[in-house]
C-alpha positions in Angstrom: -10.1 -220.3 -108.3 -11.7 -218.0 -105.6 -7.8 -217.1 -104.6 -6.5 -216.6 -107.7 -9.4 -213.8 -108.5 -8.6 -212.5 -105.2 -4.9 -211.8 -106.2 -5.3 -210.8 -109.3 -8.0 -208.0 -108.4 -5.6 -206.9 -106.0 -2.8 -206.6 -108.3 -5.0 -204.3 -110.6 -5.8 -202.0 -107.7 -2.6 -201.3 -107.0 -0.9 -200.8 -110.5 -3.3 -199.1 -111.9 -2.5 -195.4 -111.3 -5.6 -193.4 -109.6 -7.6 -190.5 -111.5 -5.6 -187.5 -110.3 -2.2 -188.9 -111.0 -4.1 -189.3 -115.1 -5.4 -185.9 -115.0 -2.4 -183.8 -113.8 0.1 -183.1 -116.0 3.3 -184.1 -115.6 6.3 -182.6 -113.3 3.6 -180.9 -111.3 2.8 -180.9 -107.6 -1.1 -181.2 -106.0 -2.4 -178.7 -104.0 -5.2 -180.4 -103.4 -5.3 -184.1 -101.9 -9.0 -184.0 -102.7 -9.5 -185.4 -98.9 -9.7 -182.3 -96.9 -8.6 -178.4 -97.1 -5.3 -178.9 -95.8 -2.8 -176.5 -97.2 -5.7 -174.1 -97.7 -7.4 -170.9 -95.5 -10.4 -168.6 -95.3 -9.8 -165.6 -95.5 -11.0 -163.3 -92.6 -10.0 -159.7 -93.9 -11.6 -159.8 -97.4 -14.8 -157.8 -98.0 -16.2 -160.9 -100.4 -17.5 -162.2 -97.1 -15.6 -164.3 -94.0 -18.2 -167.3 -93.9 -18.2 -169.2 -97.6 -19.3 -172.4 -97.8 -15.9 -174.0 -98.9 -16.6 -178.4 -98.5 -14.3 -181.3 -99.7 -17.0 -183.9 -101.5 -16.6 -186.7 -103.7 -13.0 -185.6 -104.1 -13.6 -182.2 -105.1 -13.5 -178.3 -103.6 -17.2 -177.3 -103.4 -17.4 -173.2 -103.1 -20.9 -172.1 -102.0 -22.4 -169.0 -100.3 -22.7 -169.3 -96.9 -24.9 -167.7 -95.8 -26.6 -166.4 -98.9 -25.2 -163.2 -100.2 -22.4 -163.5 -98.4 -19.1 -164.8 -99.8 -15.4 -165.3 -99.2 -12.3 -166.5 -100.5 -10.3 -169.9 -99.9 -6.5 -168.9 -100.0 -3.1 -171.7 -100.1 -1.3 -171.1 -97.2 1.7 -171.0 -99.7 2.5 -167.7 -101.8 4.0 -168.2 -105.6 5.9 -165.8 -107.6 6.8 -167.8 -111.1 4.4 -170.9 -111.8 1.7 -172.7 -113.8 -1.2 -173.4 -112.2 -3.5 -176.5 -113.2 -6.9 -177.1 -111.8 -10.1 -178.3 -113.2 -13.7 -176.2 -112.7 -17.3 -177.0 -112.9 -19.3 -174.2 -112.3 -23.1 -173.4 -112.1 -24.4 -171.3 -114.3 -25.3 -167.1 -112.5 -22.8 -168.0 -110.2 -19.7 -165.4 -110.2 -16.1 -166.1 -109.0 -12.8 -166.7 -110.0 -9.0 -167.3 -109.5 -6.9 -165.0 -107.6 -3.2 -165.1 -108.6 -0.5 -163.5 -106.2 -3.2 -162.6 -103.6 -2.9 -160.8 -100.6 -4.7 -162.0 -97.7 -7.2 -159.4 -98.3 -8.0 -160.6 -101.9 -6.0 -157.7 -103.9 -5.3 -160.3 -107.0 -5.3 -160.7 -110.6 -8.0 -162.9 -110.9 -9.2 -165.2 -114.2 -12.9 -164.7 -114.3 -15.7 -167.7 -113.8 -18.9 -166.6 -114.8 -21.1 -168.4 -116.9 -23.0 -166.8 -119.0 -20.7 -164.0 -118.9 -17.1 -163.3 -118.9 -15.2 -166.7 -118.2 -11.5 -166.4 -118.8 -11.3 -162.8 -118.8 -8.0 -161.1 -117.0 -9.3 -158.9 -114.3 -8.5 -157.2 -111.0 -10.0 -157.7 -107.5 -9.0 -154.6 -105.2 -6.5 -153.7 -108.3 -6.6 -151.9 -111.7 -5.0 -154.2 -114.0 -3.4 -151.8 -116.7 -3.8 -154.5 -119.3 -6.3 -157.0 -119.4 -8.1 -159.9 -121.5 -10.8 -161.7 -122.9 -11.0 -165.6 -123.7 -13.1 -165.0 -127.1 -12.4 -168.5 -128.2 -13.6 -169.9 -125.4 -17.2 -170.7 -126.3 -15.5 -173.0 -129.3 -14.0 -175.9 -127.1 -16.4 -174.7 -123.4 -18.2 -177.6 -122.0 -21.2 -176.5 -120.7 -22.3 -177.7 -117.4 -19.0 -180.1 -117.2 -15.6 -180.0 -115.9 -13.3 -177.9 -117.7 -9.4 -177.2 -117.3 -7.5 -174.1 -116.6 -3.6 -173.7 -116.6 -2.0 -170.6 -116.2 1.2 -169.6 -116.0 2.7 -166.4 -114.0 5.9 -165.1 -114.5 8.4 -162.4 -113.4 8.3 -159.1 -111.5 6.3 -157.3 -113.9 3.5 -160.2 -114.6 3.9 -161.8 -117.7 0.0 -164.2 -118.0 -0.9 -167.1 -120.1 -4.4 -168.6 -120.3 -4.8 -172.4 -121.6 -8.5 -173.4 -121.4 -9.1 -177.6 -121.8 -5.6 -177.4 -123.6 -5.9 -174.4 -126.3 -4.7 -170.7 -125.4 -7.2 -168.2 -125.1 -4.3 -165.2 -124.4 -0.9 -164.2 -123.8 -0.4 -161.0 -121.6 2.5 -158.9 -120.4 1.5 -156.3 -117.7 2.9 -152.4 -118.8 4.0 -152.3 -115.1 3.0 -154.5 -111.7 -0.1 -153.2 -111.2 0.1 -154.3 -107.3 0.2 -150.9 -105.3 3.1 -152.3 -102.9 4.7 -153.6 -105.6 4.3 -157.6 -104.4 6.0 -160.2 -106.6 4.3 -162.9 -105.3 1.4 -164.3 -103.4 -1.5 -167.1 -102.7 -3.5 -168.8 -105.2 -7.4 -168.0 -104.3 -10.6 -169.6 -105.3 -13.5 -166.9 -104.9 -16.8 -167.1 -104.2 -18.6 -163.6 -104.8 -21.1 -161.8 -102.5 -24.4 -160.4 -103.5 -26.0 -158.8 -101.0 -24.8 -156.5 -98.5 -26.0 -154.6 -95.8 -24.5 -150.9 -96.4 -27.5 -148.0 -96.7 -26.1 -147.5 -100.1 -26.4 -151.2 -101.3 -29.0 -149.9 -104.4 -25.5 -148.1 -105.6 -23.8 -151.2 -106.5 -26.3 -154.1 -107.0 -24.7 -157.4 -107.1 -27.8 -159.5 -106.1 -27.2 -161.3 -109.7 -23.7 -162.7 -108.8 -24.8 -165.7 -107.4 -28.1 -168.2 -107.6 -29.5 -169.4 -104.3 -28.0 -173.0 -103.9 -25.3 -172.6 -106.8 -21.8 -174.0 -106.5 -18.4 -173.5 -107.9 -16.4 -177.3 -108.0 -12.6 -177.5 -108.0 -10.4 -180.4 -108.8 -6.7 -181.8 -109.9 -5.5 -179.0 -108.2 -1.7 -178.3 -109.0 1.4 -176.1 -109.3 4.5 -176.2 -110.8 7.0 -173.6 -109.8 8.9 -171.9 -112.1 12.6 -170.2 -111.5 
């Protein structure tokens, strides 16, 4: 009897299929093996901050200030041009960041703002006026507060043609007047952000940002995953 439990338990472990192959949709590819940051980097030139606390637990990215004040940006090592992005976020509430899509190294991105309370799944610019932009105003209608949430966005063509999905329903549709990238870059890394809030310029009083981000808040990523588009 003990044996035939045995096998059976181990039959069921190996069938059943594990929790990111159910949460990533179909035909896409992880960017994440929720193990370690392989595939990923810090970046060193950005002005967010070099040191984030960028972690791998319980199977998920965990984005902190490191130290406080200071922030930074985790970068893939691989740059996109056409894709749709899927990743699931949990973040802590007075805690500002975002994704970066098409980043340079530096952090010149458009970026899908996280910030809750605030302006989650707006279309902004980091380092980079975007001509058109967006607000997610049906968001609060299907947000889950303090829980995971899904983002997919998909990015497409020379002049950047955006779509926002949040936990399944769009929130907007953009096409760019022009590429709002001063070099005119078609493509780049994905970026998870962590924002600073302090610094230590004489004119710091100029362009307070000591709300961005509560001592010992986190940003969590998971299901990480691309699908490239031709």
């Amino acid at each position: 009897m003990l044996i035939r439990i045995f096998v059976i338990i181990l039959f069921t472990s190996a069938t059943l299929p594990s929790v990111a192959q159910i949460s990533i949709p179909k035909g896409f590819t992880p960017l994440f093996n929720e193990k370690n940051l392989s595939g990923w980097h810090i970046s060193r030139t950005t002005h967010q901050g070099t040191t984030p606390g960028c972690s791998v637990e319980n199977g998920t990215i965990v984005l902190k200030e490191n130290p406080y004040g200071q922030g930074g940006i985790l970068l893939s090592n691989k740059k996109y041009k056409n894709f749709e992005l899927y990743l699931e976020v949990k973040i802590d509430s007075f805690c500002n960041g975002g994704i970066f899509l098409r980043s340079t190294e530096s952090g010149q991105a458009y970026q899908i703002e996280l910030s809750e309370p605030g302006g989650t799944g707006a279309l902004m610019g980091e380092m980079l006026r975007v001509s058109k932009g967006a607000q997610a105003t049906d968001r609060a209608k299907i947000w889950k507060q303090n829980d995971w949430n899904s983002f997919r966005i998909r990015m497409t063509g020379d002049i950047p043609h955006i779509t926002l999905w949040i936990n399944g329903v769009q929130m907007w549709e953009v096409t760019e007047p022009v590429n709002d990238f001063i070099a005119g870059a078609i493509d780049g890394m994905i970026g998870l952000q962590t924002h600073w809030s302090a610094t230590y310029a004489p004119n710091v009083a100029e362009f307070d940002m000591s709300g961005s981000w509560r001592p010992g808040g986190a940003h969590r990523f998971r299901h990480i995953a691309i699908k490239e588009l031709k």
